[in-house]
C-alpha positions as CSV (number, residue, x, y, z in Angstrom):
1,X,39.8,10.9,-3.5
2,X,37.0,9.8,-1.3
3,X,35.6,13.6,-1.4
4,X,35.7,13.9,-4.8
5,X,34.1,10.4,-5.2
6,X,31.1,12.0,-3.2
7,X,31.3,15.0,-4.8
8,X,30.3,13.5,-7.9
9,X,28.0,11.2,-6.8
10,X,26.1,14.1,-5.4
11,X,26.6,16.0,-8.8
12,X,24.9,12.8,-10.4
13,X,22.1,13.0,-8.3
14,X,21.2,16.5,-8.2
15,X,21.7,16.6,-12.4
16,X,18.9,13.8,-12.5
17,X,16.4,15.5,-10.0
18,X,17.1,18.5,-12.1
19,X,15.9,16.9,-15.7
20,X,12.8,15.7,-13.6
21,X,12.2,19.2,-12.7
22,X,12.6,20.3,-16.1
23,X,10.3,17.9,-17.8
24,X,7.4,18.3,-15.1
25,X,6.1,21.1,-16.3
26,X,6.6,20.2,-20.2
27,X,4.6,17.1,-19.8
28,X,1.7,18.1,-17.7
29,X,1.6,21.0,-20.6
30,X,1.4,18.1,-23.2
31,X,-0.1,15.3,-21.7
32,X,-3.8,14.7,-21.4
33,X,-6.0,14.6,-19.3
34,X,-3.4,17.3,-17.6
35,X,-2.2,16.6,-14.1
36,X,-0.5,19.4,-11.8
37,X,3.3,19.0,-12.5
38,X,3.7,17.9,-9.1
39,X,2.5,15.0,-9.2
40,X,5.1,14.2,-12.5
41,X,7.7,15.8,-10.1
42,X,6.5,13.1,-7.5
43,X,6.4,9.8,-10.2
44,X,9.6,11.4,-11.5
45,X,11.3,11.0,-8.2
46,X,9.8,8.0,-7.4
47,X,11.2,6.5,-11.2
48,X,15.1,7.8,-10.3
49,X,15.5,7.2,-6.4
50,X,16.5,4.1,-4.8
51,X,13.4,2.1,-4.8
52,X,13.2,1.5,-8.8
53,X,16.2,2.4,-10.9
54,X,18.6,4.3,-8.3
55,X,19.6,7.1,-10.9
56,X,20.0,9.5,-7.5
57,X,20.2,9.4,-3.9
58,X,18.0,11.3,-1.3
59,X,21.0,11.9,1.1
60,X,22.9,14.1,-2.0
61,X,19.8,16.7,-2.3
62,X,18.6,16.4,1.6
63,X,20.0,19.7,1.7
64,X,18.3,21.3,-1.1
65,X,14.9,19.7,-0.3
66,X,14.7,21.1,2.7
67,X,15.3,24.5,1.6
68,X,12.6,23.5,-0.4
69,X,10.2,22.6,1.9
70,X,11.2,25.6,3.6
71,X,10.0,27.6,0.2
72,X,6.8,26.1,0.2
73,X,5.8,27.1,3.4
74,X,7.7,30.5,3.5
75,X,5.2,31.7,0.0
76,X,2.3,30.1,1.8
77,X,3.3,31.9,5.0
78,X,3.2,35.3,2.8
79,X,0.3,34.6,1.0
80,X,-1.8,34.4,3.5
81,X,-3.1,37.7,5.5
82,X,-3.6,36.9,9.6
83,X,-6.5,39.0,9.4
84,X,-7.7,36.4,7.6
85,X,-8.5,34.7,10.8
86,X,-10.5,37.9,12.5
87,X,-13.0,37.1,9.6
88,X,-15.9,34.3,8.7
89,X,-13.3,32.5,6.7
90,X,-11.1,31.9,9.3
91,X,-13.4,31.1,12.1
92,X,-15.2,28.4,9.8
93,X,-11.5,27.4,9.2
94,X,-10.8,26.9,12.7
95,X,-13.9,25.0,13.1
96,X,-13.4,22.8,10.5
97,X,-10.1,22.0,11.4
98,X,-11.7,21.1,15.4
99,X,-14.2,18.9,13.7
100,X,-11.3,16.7,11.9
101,X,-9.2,16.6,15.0
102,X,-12.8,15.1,16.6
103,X,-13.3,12.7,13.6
104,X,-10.2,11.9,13.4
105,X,-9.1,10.9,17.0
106,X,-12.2,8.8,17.3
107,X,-11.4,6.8,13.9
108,X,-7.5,6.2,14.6
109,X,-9.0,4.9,18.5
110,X,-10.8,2.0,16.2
111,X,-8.2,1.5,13.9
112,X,-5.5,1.1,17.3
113,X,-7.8,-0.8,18.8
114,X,-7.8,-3.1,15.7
115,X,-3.9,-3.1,15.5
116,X,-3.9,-1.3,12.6
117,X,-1.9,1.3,13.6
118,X,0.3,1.6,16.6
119,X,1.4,5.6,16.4
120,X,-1.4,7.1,17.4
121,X,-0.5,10.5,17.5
122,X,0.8,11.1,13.9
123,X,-1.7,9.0,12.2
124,X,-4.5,11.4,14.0
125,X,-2.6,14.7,13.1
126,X,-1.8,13.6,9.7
127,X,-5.8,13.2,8.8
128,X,-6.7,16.8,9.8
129,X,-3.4,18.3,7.4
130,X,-3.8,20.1,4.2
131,X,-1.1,21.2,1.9
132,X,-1.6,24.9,1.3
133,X,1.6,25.5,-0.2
134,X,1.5,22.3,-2.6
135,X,-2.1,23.7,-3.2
136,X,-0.9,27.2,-4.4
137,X,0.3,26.8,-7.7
138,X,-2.5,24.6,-8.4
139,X,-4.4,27.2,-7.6
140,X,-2.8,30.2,-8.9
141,X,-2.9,28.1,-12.5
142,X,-6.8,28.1,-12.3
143,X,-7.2,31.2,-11.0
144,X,-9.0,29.4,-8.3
145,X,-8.3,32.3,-5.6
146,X,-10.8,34.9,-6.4
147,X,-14.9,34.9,-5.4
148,X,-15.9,33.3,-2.2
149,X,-13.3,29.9,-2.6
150,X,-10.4,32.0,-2.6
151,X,-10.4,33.2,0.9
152,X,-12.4,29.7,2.6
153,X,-9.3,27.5,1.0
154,X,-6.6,30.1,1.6
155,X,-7.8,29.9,5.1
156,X,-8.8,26.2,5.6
157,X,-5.4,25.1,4.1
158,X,-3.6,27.7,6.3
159,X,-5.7,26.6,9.8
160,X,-4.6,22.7,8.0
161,X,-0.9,23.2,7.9
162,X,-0.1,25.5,11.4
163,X,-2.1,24.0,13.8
164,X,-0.8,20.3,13.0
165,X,2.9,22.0,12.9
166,X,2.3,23.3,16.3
167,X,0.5,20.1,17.9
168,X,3.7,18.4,16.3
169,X,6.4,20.5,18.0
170,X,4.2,20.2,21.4
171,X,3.6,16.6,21.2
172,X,6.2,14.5,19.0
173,X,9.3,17.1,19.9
174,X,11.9,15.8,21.7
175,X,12.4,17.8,24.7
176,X,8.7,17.7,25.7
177,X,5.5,19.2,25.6
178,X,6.4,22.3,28.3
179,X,10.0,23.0,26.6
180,X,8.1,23.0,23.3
181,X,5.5,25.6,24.7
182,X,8.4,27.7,25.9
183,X,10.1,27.4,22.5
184,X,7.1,27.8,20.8
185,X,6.5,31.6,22.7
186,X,10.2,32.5,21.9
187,X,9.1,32.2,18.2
188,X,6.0,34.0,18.3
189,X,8.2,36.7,19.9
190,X,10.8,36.6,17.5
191,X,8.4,36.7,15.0
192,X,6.1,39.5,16.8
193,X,9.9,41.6,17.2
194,X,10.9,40.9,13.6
195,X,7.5,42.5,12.4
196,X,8.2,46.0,14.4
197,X,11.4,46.2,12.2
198,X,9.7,48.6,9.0
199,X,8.0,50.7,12.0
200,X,12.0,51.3,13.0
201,X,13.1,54.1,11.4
202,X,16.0,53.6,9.3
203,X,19.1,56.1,8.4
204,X,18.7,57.6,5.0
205,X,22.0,56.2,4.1
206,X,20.3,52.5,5.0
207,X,17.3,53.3,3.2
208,X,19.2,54.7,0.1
209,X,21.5,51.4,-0.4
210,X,18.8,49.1,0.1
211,X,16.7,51.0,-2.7
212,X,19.3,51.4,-5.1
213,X,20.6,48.1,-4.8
214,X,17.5,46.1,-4.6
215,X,17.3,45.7,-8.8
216,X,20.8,45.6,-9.0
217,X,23.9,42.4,-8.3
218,X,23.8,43.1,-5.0
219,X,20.1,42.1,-4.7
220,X,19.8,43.8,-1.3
221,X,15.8,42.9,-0.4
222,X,16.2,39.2,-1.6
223,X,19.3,38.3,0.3
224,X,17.4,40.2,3.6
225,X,14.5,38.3,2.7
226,X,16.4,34.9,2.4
227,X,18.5,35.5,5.6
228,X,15.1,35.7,7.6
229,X,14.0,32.5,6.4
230,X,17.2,30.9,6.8
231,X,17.5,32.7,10.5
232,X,13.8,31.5,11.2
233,X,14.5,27.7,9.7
234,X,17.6,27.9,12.1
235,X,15.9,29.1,15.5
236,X,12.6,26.5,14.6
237,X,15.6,23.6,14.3
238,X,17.9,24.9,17.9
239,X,14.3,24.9,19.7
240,X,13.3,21.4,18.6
241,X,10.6,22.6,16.8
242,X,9.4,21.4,12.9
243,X,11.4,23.6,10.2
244,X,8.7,24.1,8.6
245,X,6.7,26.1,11.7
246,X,9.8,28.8,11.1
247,X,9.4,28.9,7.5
248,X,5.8,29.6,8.0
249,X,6.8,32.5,10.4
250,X,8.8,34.0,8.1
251,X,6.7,34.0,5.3
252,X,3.8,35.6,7.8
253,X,6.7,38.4,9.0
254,X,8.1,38.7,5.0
255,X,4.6,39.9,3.9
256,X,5.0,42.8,6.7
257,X,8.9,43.0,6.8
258,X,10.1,43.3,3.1
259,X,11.3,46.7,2.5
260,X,11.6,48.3,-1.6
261,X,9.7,46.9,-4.7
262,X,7.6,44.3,-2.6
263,X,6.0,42.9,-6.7
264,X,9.2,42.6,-7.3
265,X,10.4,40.7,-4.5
266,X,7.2,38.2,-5.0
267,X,8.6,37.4,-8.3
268,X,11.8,36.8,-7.4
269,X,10.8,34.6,-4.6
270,X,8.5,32.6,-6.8
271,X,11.7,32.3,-9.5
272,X,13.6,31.1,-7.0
273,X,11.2,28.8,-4.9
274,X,9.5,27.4,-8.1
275,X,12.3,27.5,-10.3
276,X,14.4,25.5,-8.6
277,X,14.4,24.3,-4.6
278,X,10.4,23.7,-4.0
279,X,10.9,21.3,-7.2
280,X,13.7,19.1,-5.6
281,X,11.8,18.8,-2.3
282,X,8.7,17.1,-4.3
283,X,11.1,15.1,-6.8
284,X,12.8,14.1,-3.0
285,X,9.7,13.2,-1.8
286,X,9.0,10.7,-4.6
287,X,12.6,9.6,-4.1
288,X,11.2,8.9,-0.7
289,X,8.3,6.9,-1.0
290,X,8.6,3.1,-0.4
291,X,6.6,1.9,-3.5
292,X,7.9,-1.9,-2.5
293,X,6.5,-1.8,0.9
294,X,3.3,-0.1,-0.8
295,X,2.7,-2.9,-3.2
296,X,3.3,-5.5,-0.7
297,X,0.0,-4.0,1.6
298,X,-1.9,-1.8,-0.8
299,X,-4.7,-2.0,1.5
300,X,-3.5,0.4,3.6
301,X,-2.7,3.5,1.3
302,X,-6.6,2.9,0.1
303,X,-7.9,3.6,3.6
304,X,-5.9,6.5,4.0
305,X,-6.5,7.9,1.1
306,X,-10.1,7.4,1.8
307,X,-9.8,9.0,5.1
308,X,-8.0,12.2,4.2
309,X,-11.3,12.5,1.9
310,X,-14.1,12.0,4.8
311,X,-11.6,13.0,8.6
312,X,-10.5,16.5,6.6
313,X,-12.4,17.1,4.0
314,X,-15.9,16.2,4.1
315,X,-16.9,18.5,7.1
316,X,-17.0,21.1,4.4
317,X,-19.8,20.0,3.2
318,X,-21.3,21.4,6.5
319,X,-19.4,23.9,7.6
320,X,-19.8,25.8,4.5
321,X,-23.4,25.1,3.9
322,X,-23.9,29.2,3.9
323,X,-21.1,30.4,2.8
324,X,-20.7,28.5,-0.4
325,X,-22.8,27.0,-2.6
326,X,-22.7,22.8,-3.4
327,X,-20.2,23.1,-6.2
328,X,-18.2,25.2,-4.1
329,X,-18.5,22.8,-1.1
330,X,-17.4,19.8,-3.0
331,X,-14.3,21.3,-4.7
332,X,-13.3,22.6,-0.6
333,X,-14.0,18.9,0.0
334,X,-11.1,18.1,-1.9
335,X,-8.7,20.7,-1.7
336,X,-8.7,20.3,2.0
337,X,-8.4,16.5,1.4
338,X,-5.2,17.1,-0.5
339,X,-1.9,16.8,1.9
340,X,1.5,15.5,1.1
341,X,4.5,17.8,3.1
342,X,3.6,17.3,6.3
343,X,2.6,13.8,5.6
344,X,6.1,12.7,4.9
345,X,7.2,14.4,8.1
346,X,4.7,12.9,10.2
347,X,6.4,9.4,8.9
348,X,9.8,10.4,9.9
349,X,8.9,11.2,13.1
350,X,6.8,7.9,13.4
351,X,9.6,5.9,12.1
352,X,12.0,7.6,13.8
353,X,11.1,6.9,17.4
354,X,10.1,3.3,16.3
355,X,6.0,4.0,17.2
356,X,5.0,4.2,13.4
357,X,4.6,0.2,11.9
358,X,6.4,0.9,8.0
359,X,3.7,-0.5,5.9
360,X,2.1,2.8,7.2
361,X,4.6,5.2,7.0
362,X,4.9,4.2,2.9
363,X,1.1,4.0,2.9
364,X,0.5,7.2,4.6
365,X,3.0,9.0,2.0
366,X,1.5,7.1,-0.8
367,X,-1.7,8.4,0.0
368,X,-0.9,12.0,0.4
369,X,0.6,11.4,-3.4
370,X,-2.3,10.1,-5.0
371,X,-4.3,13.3,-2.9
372,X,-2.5,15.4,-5.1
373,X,-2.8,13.7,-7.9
374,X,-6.2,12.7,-7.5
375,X,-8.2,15.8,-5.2
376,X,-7.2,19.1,-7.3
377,X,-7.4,17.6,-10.7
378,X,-11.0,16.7,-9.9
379,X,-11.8,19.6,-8.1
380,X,-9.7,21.9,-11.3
381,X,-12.2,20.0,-13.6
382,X,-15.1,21.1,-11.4
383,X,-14.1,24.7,-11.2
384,X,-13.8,24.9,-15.2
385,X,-17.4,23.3,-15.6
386,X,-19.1,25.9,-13.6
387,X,-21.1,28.4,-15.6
388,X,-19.9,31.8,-16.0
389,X,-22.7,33.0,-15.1
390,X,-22.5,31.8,-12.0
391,X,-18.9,33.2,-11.7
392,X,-20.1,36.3,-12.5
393,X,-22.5,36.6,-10.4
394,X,-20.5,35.4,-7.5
395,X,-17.8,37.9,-8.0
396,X,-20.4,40.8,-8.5
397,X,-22.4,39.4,-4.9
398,X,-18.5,39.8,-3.4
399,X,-17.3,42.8,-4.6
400,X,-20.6,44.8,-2.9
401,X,-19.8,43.3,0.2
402,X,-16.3,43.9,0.3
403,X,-15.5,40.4,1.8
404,X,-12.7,38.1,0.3
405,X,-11.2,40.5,-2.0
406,X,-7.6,40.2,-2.2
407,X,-7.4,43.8,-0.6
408,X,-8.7,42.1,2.3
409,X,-8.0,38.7,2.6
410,X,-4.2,39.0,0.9
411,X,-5.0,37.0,-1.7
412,X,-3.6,38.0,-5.2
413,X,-5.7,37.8,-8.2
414,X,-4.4,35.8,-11.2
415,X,-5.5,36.7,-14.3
């Protein structure tokens, strides 16, 4: 009786995370001034979890957001090329990411000092983040990934979501920094291993199912493709590293691994990551979020909000004083601002072993929502405003000099 009980109530939950899903990308169609869909996916979540009218539970889709997050990162993973990093992009990247470590480690110091915050260590990673994969679609909607952009954000937000992933498995794991390097070398091997597989040759019996069946039920390359990311999630978890580092992986290995119709496979991935499981992690997050606690210091999410904007995002400004122009700058201001994911893990972990005060953990989500709401839609609205001409131009000055094309730097272009 009790299962069934449980059964339902999970049932109940993941139906009303479902009509949010639904509606999201209906409203942010019809509503104006438009707003990405996550952020209705977010204020959706927010509006049926337990902190306003308790429609659904987090603990009866923990499951499926998870998978979710595991999504996100997996397409950003295979979207991005790592010879992205052997090129300017990715050294300005890595740069920029250095500087915001710098920036901030010397601001959280002052705001410790103050007693403002008390986990230092999440608080300073969580200022140098950037959500690449909640920054995709966005993207991919605006066709924001060709010219010179393309590659400097595909890059920056990459550089923004690995290296804090790895400084969080070596510094906030639990089984300590020198396990976590050990653990964190098993994975690159794994991952280096599971990227020899297509030079393997395979038995023309192999290689005749896994064509033929690929379009058909038995779906052969997605369920391959599925298992790695689930095998990857799994050995990321047993080491004591973030999920999400082994989600990464695999979406890194995929773009090398995946055998058959790879267009094909991208689609289906998409379907299945957008269509259903990366929407439940973002209605999850919202489901998440403290809004109480929020109100009660509202202070505090202002000053984060502001800080993701100047700790990550204003070093562009610099950085990419000659490789784009101001426009340009401004918008990779923002983008790079914009970070929500790792964010709300940063807050577990703070939570979790009690360092992390939770006026900050809700503010420090809070303000990695209103990022996204607040850091693409301007810098969408900025893109749009700037004269074809200029577009034109840029993509003419690129495609003579062969850099940042999406033969080069992975990046597909949207039409």
């Amino acid at each position: 009786m009790g299962v069934h009980v449980n059964l339902t109530r999970a049932l109940d939950s993941l139906a009303a995370v479902a009509v949010v899903a639904a509606l999201a990308p209906i409203l942010a169609a019809l509503i104006r001034p438009r707003f990405p869909q996550v952020v209705y996916l977010i204020f959706g979540g927010i509006l049926i979890g337990p902190h306003a009218l308790g429609i659904a539970r987090t603990v009866d889709i923990a499951l499926f957001a998870n998978i979710g997050l595991g999504f996100l990162f997996l397409l950003a993973g295979y979207e991005l090329d790592p010879k992205l990093f052997g090129q300017r992009a990715g050294r300005l990247a890595i740069v920029g990411w250095v500087v915001a470590l710098a920036l901030s480690t010397a601001v959280v110091g002052v705001l410790a000092a103050t007693g403002f915050v008390h986990a230092f260590v999440p608080v300073a990673l969580a200022l140098t983040t950037t959500a690449l994969g909640t920054l995709l679609p966005i993207l991919h909607d605006n066709n924001m990934l060709g010219g010179r952009l393309g590659p400097n954000i595909m890059a920056a937000g990459a550089v923004g979501e690995l290296f804090p992933i790895i400084a969080i498995s070596l510094f906030l794991g639990s089984r300590g920094s020198f396990v976590a390097l050990g653990s964190l070398v098993i994975m690159g091997a794994l991952a280096f291993l599971l990227t020899l597989v297509p030079r393997i040759r395979r038995g023309p019996a192999i290689h005749r199912v896994i064509r033929e069946g690929e379009h058909a039920t038995s779906q052969t390359t997605l369920r391959w493709s599925i298992v790695l990311l689930i095998l990857l999630l799994a050995t990321a978890s047993s080491f004591g590293l973030d999920v999400v580092l082994g989600a990464f992986i695999a979406g890194m290995v995929l773009r090398r691994w995946a055998p058959g119709d790879v267009h094909a496979l991208e689609g289906k991935l998409d379907a299945i990551g957008y269509g259903f499981f990366i929407p439940l992690f973002f209605v999850a997050s919202g489901m998440t979020l403290d809004v109480p606690e929020i109100l009660r210091a509202p202070a505090r999410l202002l000053v984060f909000l502001v800080l993701l904007l100047l700790v990550r995002g204003l070093p562009s400004m610099v950085i990419y004083r000659r490789a784009l122009d101001r426009r340009q700058r401004v918008e990779m201001t923002l983008l790079t601002a914009t970070s929500l994911p790792l964010l709300v893990a940063l807050a577990e972990i703070g939570l979790a072993n009690g360092t992390m005060l939770p006026a900050n953990a809700a503010a420090l989500v809070g303000a990695g929502a209103l990022s996204v709401l607040l850091y693409p839609t301007t810098a969408v609205f900025l893109h749009k405003r700037r004269p074809d001409a200029m577009a034109t131009a840029d993509s003419a000055a690129l495609s003579r000099s062969g850099a940042g094309s999406s033969a080069t730097s992975g990046v597909p272009e949207t039409s």
